[in-house]
N, C-alpha and C positions, 0 to 999 in steps of 0.2 A: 500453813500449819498442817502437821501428819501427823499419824502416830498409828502404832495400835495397841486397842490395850483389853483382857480377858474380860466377860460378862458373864459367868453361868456357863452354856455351849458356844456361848455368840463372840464376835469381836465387831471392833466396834471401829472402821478406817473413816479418818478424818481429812479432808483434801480442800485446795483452795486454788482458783482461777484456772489455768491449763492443762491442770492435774485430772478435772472431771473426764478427761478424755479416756483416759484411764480405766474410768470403768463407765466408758458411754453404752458400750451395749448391754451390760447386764440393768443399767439403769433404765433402758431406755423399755427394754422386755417388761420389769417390774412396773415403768410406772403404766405400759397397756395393760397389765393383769389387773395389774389393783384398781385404777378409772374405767374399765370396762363394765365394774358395777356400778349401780345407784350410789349416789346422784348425778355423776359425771360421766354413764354411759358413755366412756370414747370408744370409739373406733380409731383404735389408731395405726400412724404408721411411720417404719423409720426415721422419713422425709422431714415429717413435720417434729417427731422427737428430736433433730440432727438440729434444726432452727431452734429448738427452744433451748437445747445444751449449749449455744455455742454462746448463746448473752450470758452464759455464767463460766465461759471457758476463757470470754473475752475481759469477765471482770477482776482487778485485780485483788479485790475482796469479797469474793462468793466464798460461799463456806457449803461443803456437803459433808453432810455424815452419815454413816453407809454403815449396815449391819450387817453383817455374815455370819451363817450358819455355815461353817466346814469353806466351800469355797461356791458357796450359793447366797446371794445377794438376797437378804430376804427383808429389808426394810432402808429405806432412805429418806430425808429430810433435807432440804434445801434453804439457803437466803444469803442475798446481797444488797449493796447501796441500792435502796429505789432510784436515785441517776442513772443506775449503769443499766437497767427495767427499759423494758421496750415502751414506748412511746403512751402505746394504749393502759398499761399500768400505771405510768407517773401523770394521765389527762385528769382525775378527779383530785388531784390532790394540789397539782397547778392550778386547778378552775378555782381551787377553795382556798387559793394562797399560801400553802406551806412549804414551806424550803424544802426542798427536796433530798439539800445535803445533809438534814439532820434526821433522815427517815431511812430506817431498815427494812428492806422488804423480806417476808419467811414465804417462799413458795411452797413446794409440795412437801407433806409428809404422808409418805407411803409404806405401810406394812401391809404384810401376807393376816389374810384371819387366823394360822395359827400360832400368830408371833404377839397378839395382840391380849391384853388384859395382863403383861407383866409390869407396868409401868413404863416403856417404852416410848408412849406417845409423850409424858410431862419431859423425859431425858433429850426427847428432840428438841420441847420448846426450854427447855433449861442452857443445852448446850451452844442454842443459834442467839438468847438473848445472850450469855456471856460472851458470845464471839465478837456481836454487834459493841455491848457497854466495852470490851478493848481497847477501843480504837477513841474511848473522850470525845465522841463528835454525833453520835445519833443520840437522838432525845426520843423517838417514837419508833415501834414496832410496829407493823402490818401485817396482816396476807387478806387473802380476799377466798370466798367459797360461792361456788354456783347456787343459785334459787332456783328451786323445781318448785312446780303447781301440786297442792298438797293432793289434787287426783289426781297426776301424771300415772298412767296405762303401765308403768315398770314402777313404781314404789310398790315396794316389799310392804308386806302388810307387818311387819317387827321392826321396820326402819326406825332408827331414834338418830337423827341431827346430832353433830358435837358441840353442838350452841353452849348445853350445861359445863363441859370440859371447857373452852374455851373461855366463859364466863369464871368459871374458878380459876382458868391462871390468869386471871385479871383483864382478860382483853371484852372490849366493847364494841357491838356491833354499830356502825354508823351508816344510815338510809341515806344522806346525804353521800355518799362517795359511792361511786358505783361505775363499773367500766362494761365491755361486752367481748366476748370472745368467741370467738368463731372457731371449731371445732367439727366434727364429721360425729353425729348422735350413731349409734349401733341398731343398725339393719335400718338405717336411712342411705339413700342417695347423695344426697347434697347437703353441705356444710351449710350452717346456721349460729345464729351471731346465740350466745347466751347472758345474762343478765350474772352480774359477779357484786355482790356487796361487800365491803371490808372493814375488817375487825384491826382494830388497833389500841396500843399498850403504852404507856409512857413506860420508857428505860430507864430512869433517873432514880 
């Protein structure tokens, strides 16, 4: 699925499995600018952006939707079948018995601060559940958000969590499903496993 279609300044490119490739480097730059902040302080680097694009290059129902400003990539949103999810994302949800073929998983949605307060973040989660309801076969939505310690040495003292947004578009946070991801923290040395809880939706 493509297309593009006018927003205001913005457009709005829609792509699906091998197509990410397409725009791997402008994707890959935005998502270290926008995670280089709290809460997800990455440090990141091509290497490990090239391994996380290719499980959504290798699926043949990943969905990205890509914002532009003129020909500067200033916001994207990501998800595919939780099956075609690496290993470490589909262990909490096997461990708790659910089919895996009827669960969509929504990874990252990333915009720039000055792209943000136009309604952009609900259009991300509006256009990846229609993508999912499609296809008559997922019943549940996902993604999952990193846990910092409420006195972590880099929380901004204005920081507010999207727990409230998320809770208005219907998704629940569940203490039971929880995975760890290993990442490179910003002005650390050495990669460190992170504590990931996940929010999920019935689609139906």
């Amino acid at each position: 699925m493509s297309g593009i279609q006018p927003h205001s300044s913005l457009t709005f490119l829609r792509l699906s499995d091998s197509a990410f490739l397409a725009v791997f480097d402008d994707l890959a730059a935005l998502r270290m600018t926008v995670f280089y902040d709290f809460p997800y302080l990455y440090e990141g680097s091509v290497d490990y952006e090239k391994r996380y694009l290719e499980t959504y290059a290798r699926s043949k129902r990943s969905f990205l939707l890509a914002v532009y400003d003129g020909n500067k990539l200033v916001g994207a949103t990501t998800a595919l079948p939780l099956r075609d999810e690496t290993p470490e994302v589909q262990a909490p949800f096997t461990v708790a018995g659910y089919d895996l073929d009827t669960i969509f998983y929504f990874g990252e949605s990333v915009l720039l601060p000055a792209y943000r307060g136009r309604g952009i973040g609900d259009q991300f989660f509006d256009e990846r559940e229609a993508y999912a309801r499609q296809f008559d076969q997922y019943k549940l939505a996902c993604f999952c958000s990193v846990q910092r310690p409420e006195d972590h040495p880099l929380r901004p003292v204005n920081y507010h969590p999207l727990d409230a947004f998320w809770t208005r578009r219907g998704y629940k946070r569940d203490g039971s499903l929880q995975s760890k991801f290993v990442w490179l923290d910003r002005n650390e040395a050495v990669e460190t496993a992170k504590p990931m809880i996940y929010w999920t939706r019935k689609l139906d």
